[in-house]
C-alpha positions, 0 to 999 in steps of 0.5 A: 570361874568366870570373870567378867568386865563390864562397860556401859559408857554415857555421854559424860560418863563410863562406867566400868566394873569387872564381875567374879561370876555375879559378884561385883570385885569393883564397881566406878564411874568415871565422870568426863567434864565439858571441858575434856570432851571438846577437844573431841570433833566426834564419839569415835575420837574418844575412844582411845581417851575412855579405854585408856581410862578404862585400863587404869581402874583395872590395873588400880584395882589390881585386876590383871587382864589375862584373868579376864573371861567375858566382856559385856557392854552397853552396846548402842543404836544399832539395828533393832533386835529382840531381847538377850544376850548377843556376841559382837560379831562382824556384823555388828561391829559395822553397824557399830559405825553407821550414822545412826549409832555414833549419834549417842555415846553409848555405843562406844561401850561396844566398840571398846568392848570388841577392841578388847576382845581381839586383843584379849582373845576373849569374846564380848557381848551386847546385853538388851541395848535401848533398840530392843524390839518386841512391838506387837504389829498393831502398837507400830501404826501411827496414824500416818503413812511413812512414819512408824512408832519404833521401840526404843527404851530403857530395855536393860534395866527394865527387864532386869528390874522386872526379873526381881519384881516378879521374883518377889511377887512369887512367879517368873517375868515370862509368866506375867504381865507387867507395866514399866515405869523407867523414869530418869532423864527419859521416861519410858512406861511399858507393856510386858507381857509374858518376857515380851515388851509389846508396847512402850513409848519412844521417848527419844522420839518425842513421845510419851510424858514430859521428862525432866528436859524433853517435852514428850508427846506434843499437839502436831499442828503448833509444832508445825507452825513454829517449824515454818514460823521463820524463828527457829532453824531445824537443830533449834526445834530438836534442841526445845524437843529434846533438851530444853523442853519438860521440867526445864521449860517450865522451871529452867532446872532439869533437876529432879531435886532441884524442882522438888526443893522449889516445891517445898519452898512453896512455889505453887507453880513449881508444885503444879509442873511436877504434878503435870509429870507425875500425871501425863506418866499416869496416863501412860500407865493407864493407856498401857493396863488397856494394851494389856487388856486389863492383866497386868499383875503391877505396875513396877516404877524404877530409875533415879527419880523412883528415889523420890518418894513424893513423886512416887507417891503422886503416881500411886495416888492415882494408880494403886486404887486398881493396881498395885504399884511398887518402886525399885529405885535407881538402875543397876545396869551393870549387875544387870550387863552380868547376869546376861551374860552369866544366864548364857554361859549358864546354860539359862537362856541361848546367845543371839546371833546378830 
């Protein structure tokens, strides 16, 4: 019997879980405020404070842990890699503290994960973290020398979500090809053909459509002129592009169901700003059908704001004319970090090496 621990931690938040083969035994997030976070100059600071917390959901839930067989993690930005099911060994528990993956929380999943494992004498892995990498050649080249586009999205829901989708649809994912709308705080959108991601927009980057608080791809020549207009400082450009832009710029609300709330109080503009998102994402879509060469079997909407059936319903407005599009609302990521794991040990897929 395998019994597997599950964490996924997030910049306000952990979620921890433990597994009876594919069968959750407890699933919880524990929320962090503002408040207990700035006593914390840096991520690794936190660690002692979530794996702590981490302990006492287990021993709350009366999970003892020398049951324990596996654990799995989010893992973070480390090097790009393709997609599966990886065991944290010597060299990613490096690349674990590199600038580049302590610039996010989640990468304190892993690092608490691989604490764990040496004192549990127990292995642990990483599952399709956002830096999985399967971009055709052609899909890097953006149009200027010494900048490349790079793969960085919602790999371990989308994947899994388009498991199920292709299940439903009666044939395997690595049979298919599919487009892929993640759409949550970032949006990402897609192109899987045969169980390889080919294309998909950077949405930490600053491509893509708009989101509830980015901007998505912007015009390059007026962002140049306000980075050299004398007004704003290099960390006030990224906070605009990365925070403060998208459905905040335009409403002062990042949230979905605020904004949906002012639309049905009759704001107009309100109604055309989220309109404006559900239309740039379908571009996405479309720009993701010509990748695919005109292939792709349906177009799979997932994440938060799927719940919303107005929203949804603007995309399949303009899309379910020539594609059928269907929804999965919300994430499972921690069944999803499960069943990577299971699919190894199951003899279903290989364990990578990092």
């Amino acid at each position: 019997m395998n019994t597997i621990l599950v964490i996924n931690s997030g910049s306000t938040s952990t979620k921890v879980a433990v597994f009876e083969e594919n069968t959750p035994l407890f699933s919880e997030t524990i929320r962090h405020s503002a408040e207990e976070l700035k006593q914390f100059s840096d991520i690794t600071d936190q660690m002692a404070m979530r794996k702590e917390l981490i302990l006492k959901k287990l021993a709350a839930h009366g999970c003892l842990l020398n049951s324990l067989t596996d654990i799995v993690a989010r893992g973070g930005l480390i090097r790009p890699i393709e997609s599966g099911t990886y065991l944290i060994n010597a060299r990613m528990r490096e690349d674990m503290h590199s600038k580049t993956a302590l610039a996010h929380a989640s990468v304190l999943s892993g690092l608490i994960a691989a604490q764990l494992s040496d004192e549990l004498g127990i292995p642990a892995y990483v599952v399709d973290p956002v830096v999985v990498d399967e971009l055709e050649p052609v899909a890097r080249l953006s149009g200027l020398a010494g900048i490349e586009r790079r793969s960085v999205f919602h790999a371990l829901n989308t994947k899994a979500i388009l498991r199920k989708a292709a299940a439903d649809l009666g044939m395997k994912y690595e049979d298919g090809c599919f487009i892929a709308v993640h759409m949550g705080g970032g949006i990402t959108v897609s192109a899987h053909r045969y169980g390889r991601v080919i294309d998909v927009n950077d949405a930490m980057g600053g491509d893509g459509a708009f989101t509830p608080d980015r901007t998505g791809s912007l015009p390059i020549v007026p962002v140049i002129e306000m980075c050299f207009s004398g007004n704003y400082a290099k960390e006030q450009m990224l906070d605009l592009v990365q925070k403060k832009g998208g459905l905040y710029s335009y409403l002062g609300t990042n949230d979905m169901i605020e904004a949906e709330e002012m639309v049905k109080q009759g704001d107009e503009f309100a109604a055309m700003v989220v309109e404006a998102m559900a239309y740039q994402i379908c571009k996405e879509i479309g720009a993701m059908h010509a990748v695919l060469e005109g292939r792709a079997r349906a177009v799979i909407l997932t994440g938060g704001i799927s719940n919303s059936t107005r929203f949804t319903g603007m995309i399949k407005k303009r899309i379910d004319g020539w594609l059928p599009v269907l929804t999965y609302a919300g994430e499972d990521e921690m069944q999803a970090l499960a069943d990577g794991v299971l699919r190894v040990k199951n003899g279903l897929e290989r364990l990578y090496e990092y």
